[in-house]
C-alpha positions in Angstrom: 101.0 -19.6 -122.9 97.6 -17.8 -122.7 96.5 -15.3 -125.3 96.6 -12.6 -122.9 99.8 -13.0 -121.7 101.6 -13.1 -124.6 101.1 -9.4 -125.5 101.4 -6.8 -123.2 101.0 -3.2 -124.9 101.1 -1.8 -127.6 103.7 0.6 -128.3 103.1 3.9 -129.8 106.1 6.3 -130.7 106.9 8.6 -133.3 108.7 5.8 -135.3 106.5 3.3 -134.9 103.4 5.6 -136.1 105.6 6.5 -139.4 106.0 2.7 -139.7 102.1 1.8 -139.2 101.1 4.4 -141.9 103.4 3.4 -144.9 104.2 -0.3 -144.4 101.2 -1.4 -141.9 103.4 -3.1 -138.9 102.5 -2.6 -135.9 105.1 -2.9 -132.1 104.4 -4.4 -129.3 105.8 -5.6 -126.1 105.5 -9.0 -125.2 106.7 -11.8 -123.2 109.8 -13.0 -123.2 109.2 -16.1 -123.3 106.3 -16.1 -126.5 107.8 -16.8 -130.0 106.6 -15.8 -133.6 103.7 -18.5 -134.0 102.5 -17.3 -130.4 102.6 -13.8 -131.1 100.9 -14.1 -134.3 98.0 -16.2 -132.7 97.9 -13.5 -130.2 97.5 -10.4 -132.7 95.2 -12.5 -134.6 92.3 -13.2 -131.7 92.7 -10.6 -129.8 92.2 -7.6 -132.7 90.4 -9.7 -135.4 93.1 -9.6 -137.9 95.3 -11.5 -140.7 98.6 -11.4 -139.5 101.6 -11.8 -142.4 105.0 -11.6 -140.7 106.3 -11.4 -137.1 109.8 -10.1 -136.4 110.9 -10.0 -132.7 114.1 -8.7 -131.1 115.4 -8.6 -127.4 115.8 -5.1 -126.4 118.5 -4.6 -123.7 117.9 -2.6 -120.2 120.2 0.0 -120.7 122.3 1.2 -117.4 121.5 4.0 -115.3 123.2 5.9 -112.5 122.2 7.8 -109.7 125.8 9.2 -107.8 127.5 6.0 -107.1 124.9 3.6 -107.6 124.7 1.9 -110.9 121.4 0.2 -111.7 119.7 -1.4 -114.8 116.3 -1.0 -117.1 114.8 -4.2 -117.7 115.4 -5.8 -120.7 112.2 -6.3 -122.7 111.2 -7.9 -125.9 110.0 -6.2 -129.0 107.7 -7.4 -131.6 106.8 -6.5 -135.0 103.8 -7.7 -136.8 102.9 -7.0 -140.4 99.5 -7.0 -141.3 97.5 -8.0 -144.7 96.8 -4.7 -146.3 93.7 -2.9 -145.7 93.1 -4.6 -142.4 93.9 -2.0 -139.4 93.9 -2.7 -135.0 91.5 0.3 -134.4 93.1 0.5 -130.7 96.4 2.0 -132.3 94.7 4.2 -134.7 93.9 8.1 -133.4 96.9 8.0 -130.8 
C-alpha cells in the first residue's frame, strides 16, 4: 500500500490533545486495510519521526435515523501512534 494512502487525517479532539501533551500519542484515521508496521512506516516518512508503538482499533458506524429511515456512519479505523520523547509532528501542534 502507498505511504499516502495509509493515513488519512489526523484527528484532533479534546481527548486526543490531553493525550498528545502528557503521553506523546498522536490519532489518526487510516485505512482499513493498513496494519501496525504500515502505519508506523507511514508516521515515520511522512512527518520525519521515531515512531515507538502503534495501537489500532476498528471504530463502528454508529446508526442513525431520520423518521422511518434507519441509516449507518461508516465504520472507520483508528490509530494510535506513540512517539520517542522530545520528537513532535508540528502539523498537530497549535490546533
Amino acid at each position: 500500500m502507498e505511504t499516502y494512502q495509509v493515513i488519512k487525517k489526523i484527528l484532533i479532539t479534546e481527548k486526543s490533545t490531553i493525550v498528545r501533551e502528557e503521553s506523546n500519542k498522536y490519532f489518526f484515521e487510516v485505512d482499513r486495510r493498513a496494519n501496525k508496521v504500515e502505519i508506523g512506516k507511514a508516521v515515520e516518512k511522512l512527518f520525519n519521526v521515531k515512531v515507538v508503538d502503534v495501537n489500532v482499533m476498528q471504530v463502528l458506524g454508529k446508526k442513525k435515523r431520520m423518521g422511518r429511515l434507519i441509516g449507518q456512519k461508516r465504520s472507520w479505523k483508528k490509530a494510535i501512534v506513540t512517539l520517542v520523547a522530545g520528537s513532535r509532528i508540528e502539523i498537530a501542534e497549535g490546533v
